[in-house]
N, C-alpha and C positions, 0 to 999 in steps of 0.2 A: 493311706486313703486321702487325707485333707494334701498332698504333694500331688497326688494324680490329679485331682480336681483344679488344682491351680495349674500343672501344664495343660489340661483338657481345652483350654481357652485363649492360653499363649500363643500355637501357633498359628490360630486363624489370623488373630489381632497381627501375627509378625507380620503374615499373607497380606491381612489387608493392608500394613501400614507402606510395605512395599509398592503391591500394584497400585496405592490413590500416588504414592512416589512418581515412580512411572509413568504413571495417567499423566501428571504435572508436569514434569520432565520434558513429554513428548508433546503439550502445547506450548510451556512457555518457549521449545526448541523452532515450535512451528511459527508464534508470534516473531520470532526474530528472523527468520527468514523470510515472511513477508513483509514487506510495510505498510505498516495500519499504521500510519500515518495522515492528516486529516485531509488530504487529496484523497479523492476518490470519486466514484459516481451519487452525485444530489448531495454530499459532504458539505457545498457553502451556498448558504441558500440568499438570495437579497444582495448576491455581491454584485460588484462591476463591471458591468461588459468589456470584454476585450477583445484584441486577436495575438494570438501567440505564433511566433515565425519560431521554427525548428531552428535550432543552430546544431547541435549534434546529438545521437543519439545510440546507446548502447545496450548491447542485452546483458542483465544481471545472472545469467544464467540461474532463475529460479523461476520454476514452474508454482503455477496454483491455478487447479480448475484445468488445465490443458493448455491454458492461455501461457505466455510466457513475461515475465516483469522487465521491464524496461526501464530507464534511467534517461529521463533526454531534458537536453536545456535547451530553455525556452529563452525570446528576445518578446516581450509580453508591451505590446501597447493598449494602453486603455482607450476607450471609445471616446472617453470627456475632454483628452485632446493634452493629459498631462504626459510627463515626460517617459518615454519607454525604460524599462530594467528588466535586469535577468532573473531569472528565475530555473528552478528544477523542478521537477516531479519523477519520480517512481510511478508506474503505472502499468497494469495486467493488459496485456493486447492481444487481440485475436492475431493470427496470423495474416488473414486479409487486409487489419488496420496496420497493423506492423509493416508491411509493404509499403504504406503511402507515408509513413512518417518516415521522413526523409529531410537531409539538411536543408533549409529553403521552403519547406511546405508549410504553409499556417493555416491555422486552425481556430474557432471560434472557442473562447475560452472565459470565464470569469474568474475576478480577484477577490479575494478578502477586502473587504472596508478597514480593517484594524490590522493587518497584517497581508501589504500585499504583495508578500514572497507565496503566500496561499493560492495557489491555483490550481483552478479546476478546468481542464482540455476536454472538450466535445470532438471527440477524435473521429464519429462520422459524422453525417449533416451540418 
């Protein structure tokens, strides 16, 4: 009797310890597939105005949301009139914005103050 009672409870516990496995598994597979990395939309707030010239740009072939993630390097000049660098961003694009970003095309963009490989791309307006 006191053996039934102890497997009585084993195998949920096995159950759940798998599926919370699984559960984990299948975000932290999903974090790595996107880049949540700190580019993104309103991510750097009080930075420095710029404008970012496309030098080239690539699809990562990963989807999120329907949008598809892109990889494009930027030639980033600041507005304050300091010296231009390059830079990257990872970045989900509609397929409309995807069309206009293109080698040559710039785009209004701000920097990080403390780091400014940090950029954030206003890919329309």
């Amino acid at each position: 009797m006191r053996r039934r009672r102890y497997l009585s409870w084993l195998l949920p516990a096995c159950i759940l310890a798998v599926t919370v496995g699984v559960v984990g598994g299948i975000a932290w597979l999903a974090s790595r597939l996107v880049d949540t990395g700190p580019q993104g939309e309103g991510q750097i707030t009080g930075g420095r105005p710029c404008v970012a010239t496309v030098r080239s740009v690539s699809d990562t072939n990963v989807r999120f949301d329907n949008d598809s993630i892109y990889h494009v390097d930027l030639r980033v000049q600041p507005d304050d009139g300091s010296a231009a660098y390059d830079a990257s961003v990872r970045d989900a694009l509609t397929a409309p914005v995807a069309g206009l970003v293109k080698a040559g095309a710039t785009f209004r963009c701000v920097s990080d103050h403390d780091d400014h490989t940090r950029v954030e791309v206003f890919w329309t307006g």
